[in-house]
N, C-alpha and C positions, 0 to 999 in steps of 0.2 A: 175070434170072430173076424171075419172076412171082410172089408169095407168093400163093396164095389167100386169100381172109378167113375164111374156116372154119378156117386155120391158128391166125390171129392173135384169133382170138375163144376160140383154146382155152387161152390164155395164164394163164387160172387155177389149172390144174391141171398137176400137174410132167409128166405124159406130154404134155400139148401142149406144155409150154416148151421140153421135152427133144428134142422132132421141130422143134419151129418151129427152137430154136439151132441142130440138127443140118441144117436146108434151108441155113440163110444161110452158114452153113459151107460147105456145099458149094458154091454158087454161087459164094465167095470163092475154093475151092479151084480153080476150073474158071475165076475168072478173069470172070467174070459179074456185072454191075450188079445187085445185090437190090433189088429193088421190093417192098412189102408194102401190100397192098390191106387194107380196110375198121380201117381204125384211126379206134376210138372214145371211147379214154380217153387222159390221158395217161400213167397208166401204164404204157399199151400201147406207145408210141411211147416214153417211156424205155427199156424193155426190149428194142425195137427196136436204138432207139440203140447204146445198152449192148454189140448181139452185133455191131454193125457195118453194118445195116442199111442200104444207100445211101440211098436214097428210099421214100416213104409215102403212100399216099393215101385218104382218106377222110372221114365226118363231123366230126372232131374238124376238120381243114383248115376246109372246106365243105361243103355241100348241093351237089347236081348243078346245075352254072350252063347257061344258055343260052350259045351262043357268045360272044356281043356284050360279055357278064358278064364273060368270063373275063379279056380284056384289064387292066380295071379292078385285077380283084382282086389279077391279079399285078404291076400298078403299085403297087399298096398294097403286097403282101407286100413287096416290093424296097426299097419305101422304110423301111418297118420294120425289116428286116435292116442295113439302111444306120444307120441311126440308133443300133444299139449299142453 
Protein backbone atom coordinates (compact mmCIF):
# COMPACT_ATOMS: atom_id res chain seq x y z
CA UNK A 1 0.00 0.00 0.00
CA UNK A 2 1.03 3.45 -1.22
CA UNK A 3 1.37 6.25 1.50
CA UNK A 4 0.79 9.51 -0.26
CA UNK A 5 3.42 12.35 0.67
CA UNK A 6 0.73 14.73 1.91
CA UNK A 7 0.47 11.92 4.44
CA UNK A 8 3.99 11.99 5.61
CA UNK A 9 4.58 15.72 5.27
CA UNK A 10 1.70 16.11 8.04
CA UNK A 11 3.77 14.34 10.45
CA UNK A 12 4.20 17.53 12.59
CA UNK A 13 1.17 17.68 13.82
CA UNK A 14 -0.63 14.82 16.12
CA UNK A 15 -3.81 14.58 13.74
CA UNK A 16 -1.46 13.71 10.69
CA UNK A 17 0.62 11.18 13.08
CA UNK A 18 -2.54 9.72 14.29
CA UNK A 19 -4.04 8.99 10.49
CA UNK A 20 -0.46 8.44 9.07
CA UNK A 21 0.16 5.39 12.26
CA UNK A 22 -3.46 4.55 11.62
CA UNK A 23 -2.85 3.92 7.32
CA UNK A 24 0.35 1.64 8.16
CA UNK A 25 -1.65 -0.23 10.57
CA UNK A 26 -4.01 -0.99 8.29
CA UNK A 27 -1.91 -2.07 5.56
CA UNK A 28 -0.11 -4.41 8.15
CA UNK A 29 -3.57 -5.49 9.11
CA UNK A 30 -4.66 -6.45 5.63
CA UNK A 31 -1.31 -8.04 5.06
CA UNK A 32 0.08 -5.34 2.59
CA UNK A 33 3.75 -4.05 1.89
CA UNK A 34 3.61 -0.10 3.41
CA UNK A 35 5.43 2.05 1.12
CA UNK A 36 5.69 5.82 2.16
CA UNK A 37 6.39 8.37 -0.46
CA UNK A 38 8.11 11.97 -0.25
CA UNK A 39 10.17 11.46 2.98
CA UNK A 40 12.30 14.53 3.75
CA UNK A 41 13.80 14.57 6.94
CA UNK A 42 14.95 12.04 9.05
CA UNK A 43 12.88 12.43 11.46
CA UNK A 44 10.33 11.49 9.18
CA UNK A 45 11.75 8.25 8.18
CA UNK A 46 12.44 7.30 12.04
CA UNK A 47 8.73 7.75 12.72
CA UNK A 48 8.21 5.72 9.86
CA UNK A 49 10.37 3.11 11.02
CA UNK A 50 9.23 3.27 14.37
CA UNK A 51 5.21 2.34 13.08
CA UNK A 52 6.69 -0.41 10.96
CA UNK A 53 6.83 1.10 7.85
CA UNK A 54 8.18 -1.46 4.99
CA UNK A 55 9.76 0.91 2.57
CA UNK A 56 10.30 4.81 1.79
CA UNK A 57 10.86 6.87 -0.93
CA UNK A 58 12.10 10.17 -1.35
CA UNK A 59 14.55 13.41 -1.21
CA UNK A 60 16.17 12.50 1.93
CA UNK A 61 17.22 8.82 -0.38
CA UNK A 62 17.71 10.93 -3.70
CA UNK A 63 16.67 13.53 -6.14
CA UNK A 64 14.83 11.95 -9.21
CA UNK A 65 17.67 9.91 -11.16
CA UNK A 66 17.75 9.21 -14.93
CA UNK A 67 17.70 5.60 -15.53
CA UNK A 68 21.21 4.87 -16.24
CA UNK A 69 21.80 6.59 -12.53
CA UNK A 70 19.86 4.39 -10.73
CA UNK A 71 22.00 1.22 -11.25
CA UNK A 72 24.91 3.10 -9.77
CA UNK A 73 23.27 4.33 -6.83
CA UNK A 74 21.87 1.11 -5.78
CA UNK A 75 25.35 -0.45 -6.09
CA UNK A 76 26.45 2.15 -3.70
CA UNK A 77 23.48 1.76 -1.31
CA UNK A 78 24.31 -2.18 -1.28
CA UNK A 79 27.64 -1.74 -0.59
CA UNK A 80 27.10 0.67 2.35
CA UNK A 81 24.49 -1.60 4.02
CA UNK A 82 27.16 -4.38 3.63
CA UNK A 83 29.74 -2.57 5.36
CA UNK A 84 27.96 -2.32 8.71
Amino acid sequence: MKIDRSFVSHLSGTTGTNFLDALIHLGKTLGLLTIAEGIEEGSQLKHLQHQGCDEGQGFLFSKPLPAEEIERLILRSSSLVGAR
